[in-house]
MARLOZA-607178 format. One line per 2 residues: their letters; for each residue x negated, y negated, z negated of C-alpha. Coordinates in Angstrom, 1 decimal, padded with zeros to 4 digits. Example, Ala and Ser with C-alpha at 12.3 -4.5 7.8 and 13.67 -1.06 7.14 Angstrom:
% residues 2
as	-012.3 004.5 -007.8 ~ -013.7 001.1 -007.1
% end
This chain:
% residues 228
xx	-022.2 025.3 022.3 ~ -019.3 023.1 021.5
xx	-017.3 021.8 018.5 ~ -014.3 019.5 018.2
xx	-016.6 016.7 015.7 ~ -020.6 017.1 015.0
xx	-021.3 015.8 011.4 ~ -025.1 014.2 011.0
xx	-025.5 014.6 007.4 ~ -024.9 017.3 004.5
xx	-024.7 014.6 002.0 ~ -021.5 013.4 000.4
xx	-020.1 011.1 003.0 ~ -021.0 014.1 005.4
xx	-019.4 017.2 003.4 ~ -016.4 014.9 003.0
xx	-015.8 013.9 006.7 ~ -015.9 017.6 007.1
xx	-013.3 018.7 004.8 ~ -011.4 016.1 006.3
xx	-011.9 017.0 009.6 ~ -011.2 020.9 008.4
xx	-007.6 019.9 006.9 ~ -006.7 018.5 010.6
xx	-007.7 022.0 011.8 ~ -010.5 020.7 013.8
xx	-014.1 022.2 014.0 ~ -017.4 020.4 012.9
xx	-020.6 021.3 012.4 ~ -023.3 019.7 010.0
xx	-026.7 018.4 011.3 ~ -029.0 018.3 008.2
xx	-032.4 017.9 008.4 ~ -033.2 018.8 004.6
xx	-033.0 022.2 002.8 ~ -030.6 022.0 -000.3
xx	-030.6 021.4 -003.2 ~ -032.6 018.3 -002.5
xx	-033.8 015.8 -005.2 ~ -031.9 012.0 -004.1
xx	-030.9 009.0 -006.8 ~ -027.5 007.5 -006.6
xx	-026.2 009.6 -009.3 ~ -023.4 008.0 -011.5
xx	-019.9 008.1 -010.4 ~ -016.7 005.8 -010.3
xx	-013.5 006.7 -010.9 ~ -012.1 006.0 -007.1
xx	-014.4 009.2 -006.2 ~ -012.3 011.6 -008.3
xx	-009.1 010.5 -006.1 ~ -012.0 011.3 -003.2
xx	-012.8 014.6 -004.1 ~ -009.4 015.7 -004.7
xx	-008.5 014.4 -001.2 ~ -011.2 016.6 000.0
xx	-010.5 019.7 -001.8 ~ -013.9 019.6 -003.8
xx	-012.3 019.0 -006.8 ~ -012.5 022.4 -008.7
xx	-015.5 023.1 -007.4 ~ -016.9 020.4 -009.0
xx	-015.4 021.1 -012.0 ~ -017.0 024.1 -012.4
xx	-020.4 022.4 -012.4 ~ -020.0 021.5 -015.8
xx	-021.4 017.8 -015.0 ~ -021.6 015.2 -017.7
xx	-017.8 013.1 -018.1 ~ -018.6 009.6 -018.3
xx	-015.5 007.3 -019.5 ~ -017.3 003.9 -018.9
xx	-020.3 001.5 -018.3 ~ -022.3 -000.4 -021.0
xx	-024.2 -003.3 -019.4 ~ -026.8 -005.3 -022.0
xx	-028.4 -008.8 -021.7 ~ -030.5 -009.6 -024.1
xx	-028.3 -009.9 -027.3 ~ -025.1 -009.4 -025.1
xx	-023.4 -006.6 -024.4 ~ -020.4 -006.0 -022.1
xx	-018.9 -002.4 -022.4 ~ -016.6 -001.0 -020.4
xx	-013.8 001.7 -020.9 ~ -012.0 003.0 -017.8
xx	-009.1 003.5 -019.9 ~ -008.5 000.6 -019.8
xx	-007.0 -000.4 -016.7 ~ -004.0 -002.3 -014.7
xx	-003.1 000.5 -012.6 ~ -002.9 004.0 -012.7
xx	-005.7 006.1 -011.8 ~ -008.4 008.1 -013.3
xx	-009.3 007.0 -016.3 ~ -013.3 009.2 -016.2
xx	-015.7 010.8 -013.9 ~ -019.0 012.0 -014.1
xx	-022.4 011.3 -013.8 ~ -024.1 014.2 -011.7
xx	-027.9 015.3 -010.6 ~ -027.6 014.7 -007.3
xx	-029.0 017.7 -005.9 ~ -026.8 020.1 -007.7
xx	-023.7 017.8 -006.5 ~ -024.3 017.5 -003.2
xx	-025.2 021.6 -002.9 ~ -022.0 022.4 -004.7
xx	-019.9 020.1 -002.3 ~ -021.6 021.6 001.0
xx	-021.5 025.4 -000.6 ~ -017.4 024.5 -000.9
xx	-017.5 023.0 002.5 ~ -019.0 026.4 004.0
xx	-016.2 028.3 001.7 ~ -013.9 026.4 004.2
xx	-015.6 027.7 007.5 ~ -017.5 024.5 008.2
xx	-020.8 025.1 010.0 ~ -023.8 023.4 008.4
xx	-027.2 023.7 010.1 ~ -030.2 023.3 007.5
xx	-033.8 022.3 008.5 ~ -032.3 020.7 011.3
xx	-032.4 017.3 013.2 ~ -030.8 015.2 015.9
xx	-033.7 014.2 018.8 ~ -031.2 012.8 020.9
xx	-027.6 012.0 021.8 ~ -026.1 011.2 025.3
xx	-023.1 009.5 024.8 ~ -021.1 010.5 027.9
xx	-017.2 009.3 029.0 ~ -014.9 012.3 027.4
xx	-018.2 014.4 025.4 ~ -021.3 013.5 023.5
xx	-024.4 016.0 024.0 ~ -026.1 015.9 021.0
xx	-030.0 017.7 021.1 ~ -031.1 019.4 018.3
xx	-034.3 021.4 016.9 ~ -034.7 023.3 013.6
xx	-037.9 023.9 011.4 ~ -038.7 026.6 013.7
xx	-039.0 024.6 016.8 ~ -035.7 025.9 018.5
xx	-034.2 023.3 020.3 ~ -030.6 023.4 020.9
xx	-028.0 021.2 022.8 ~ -024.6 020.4 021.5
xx	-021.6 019.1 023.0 ~ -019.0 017.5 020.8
xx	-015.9 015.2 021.4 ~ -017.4 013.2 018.6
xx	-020.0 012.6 016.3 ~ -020.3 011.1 012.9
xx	-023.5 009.7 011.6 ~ -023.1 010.2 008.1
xx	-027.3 010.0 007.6 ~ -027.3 007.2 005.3
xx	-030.6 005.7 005.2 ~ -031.6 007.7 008.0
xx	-029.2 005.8 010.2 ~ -030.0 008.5 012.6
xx	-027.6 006.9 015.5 ~ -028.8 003.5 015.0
xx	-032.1 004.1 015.4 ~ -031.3 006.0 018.5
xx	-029.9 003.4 019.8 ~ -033.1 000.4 019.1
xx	-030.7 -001.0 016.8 ~ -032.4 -000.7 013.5
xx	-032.8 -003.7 012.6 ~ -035.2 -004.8 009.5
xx	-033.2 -006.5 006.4 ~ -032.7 -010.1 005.7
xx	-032.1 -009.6 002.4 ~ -034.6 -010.5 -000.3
xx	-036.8 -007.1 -001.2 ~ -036.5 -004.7 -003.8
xx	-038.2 -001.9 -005.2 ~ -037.2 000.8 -007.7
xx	-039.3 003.4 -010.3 ~ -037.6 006.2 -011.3
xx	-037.6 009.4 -013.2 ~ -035.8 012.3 -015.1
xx	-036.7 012.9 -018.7 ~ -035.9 014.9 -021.3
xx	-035.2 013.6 -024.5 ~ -034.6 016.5 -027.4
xx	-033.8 013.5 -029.8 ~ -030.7 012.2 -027.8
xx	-027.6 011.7 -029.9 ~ -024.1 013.4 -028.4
xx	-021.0 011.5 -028.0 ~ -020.7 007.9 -027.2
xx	-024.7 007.8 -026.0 ~ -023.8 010.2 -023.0
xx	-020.4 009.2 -021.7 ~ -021.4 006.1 -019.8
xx	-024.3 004.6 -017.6 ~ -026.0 002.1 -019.3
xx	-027.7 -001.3 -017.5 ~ -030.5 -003.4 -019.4
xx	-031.2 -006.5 -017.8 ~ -034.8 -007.1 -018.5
xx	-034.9 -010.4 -016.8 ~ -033.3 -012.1 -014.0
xx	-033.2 -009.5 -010.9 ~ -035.0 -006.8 -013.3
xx	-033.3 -004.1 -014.4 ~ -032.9 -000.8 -015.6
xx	-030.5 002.3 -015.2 ~ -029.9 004.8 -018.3
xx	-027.9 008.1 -017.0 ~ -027.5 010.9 -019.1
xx	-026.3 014.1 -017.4 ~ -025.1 017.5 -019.3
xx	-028.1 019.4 -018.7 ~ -030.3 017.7 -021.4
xx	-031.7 015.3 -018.3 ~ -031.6 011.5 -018.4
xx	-032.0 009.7 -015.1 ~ -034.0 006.2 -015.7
xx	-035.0 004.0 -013.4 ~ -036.5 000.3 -013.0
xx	-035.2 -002.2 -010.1 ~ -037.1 -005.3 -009.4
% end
């Protein structure tokens, strides 16, 4: 089988590469080794993206998700606190955006991504890539065991953490940077207060290099979590 670019990655950076791609009137397919929806934190939104999304076409489809409109960030030291309002700003630009559960996000961008004729192969991973002169083959297998090899002019390795190409290649290197960990949850609250309490993301620095995230979402939800 062949396609014009071959897309590792259904998530964000992945769906978006396609539409790209799509608008050039080039082919792609999608690699993803995950069924969606699929729970994954990173969840709150900056303005930039809207400009993104529009770009891509995922715009109204987004839209029509409903997600929680969040005008700003609130970040809290102690007895400090620093709020932010993207209204206020020294350019022009988007002045909101929105603070999304990830898995209903990233399932509405690749559902709108399919709407455009873009190939997306669930349950699916890359075992191997042969970079060749003028073609990549690119081997695949599913959840069923069916292996399948793919030839594309190029490929994008939009895996994120999986840095699927990288560790292909033995050069997955292990971090210099000082470790971190994170706990994190999403909790319902019947108590929450509308208004004000749900249009931003909220930071509490507990301590130096503690913290904790506060992001309310539209469907009742609030996404917390503790980095240390």
């Amino acid at each position: 089988m062949k396609t014009d670019i071959l897309i590792i990655g259904a998530g964000p950076s992945g769906t978006m590469a396609a539409a790209m791609i799509w608008k050039a009137g080039l082919d792609a397919i999608i690699i993803e080794k995950e069924k969606f929806p699929r729970y994954v934190i990173g969840e709150s939104l900056l303005p930039r993206c809207m400009n993104l999304l529009e770009e891509g076409g995922y715009l109204e489809a987004v839209k029509k998700q409903n997600f929680q409109k969040k005008y700003g960030a609130v970040f809290i030291r102690k007895q400090n606190i620093c709020a932010f309002n993207f209204k206020e700003q020294f350019t022009e630009g988007w002045t909101w955006t929105w603070q999304v559960p990830r898995d209903e996000f990233d399932k509405a961008l690749a559902d709108e991504a399919q709407k455009k004729g873009v190939d997306i192969r669930y349950q699916t991973e890359v075992t191997d890539i042969e970079f060749l002169e003028n073609k990549q083959l690119v081997y695949t297998k599913n959840n069923k065991g069916e292996e399948q090899i793919i030839e594309a002019e190029f490929v994008i390795d939009a895996s994120g953490y999986g840095r699927v190409i990288p560790r292909l290649l033995g050069l997955d290197l292990p971090s210099n940077l000082e470790p971190r960990s994170s706990l994190f949850t999403q909790i319902e609250d019947a108590h929450r207060p509308d208004g004000d309490a749900g249009d931003r993301i909220t930071i509490v620095e507990v301590e130096p290099g503690v913290w904790i995230w506060i992001i309310p979402f539209s469907n009742g939800k609030t996404s917390v979590g503790v980095v240390v």
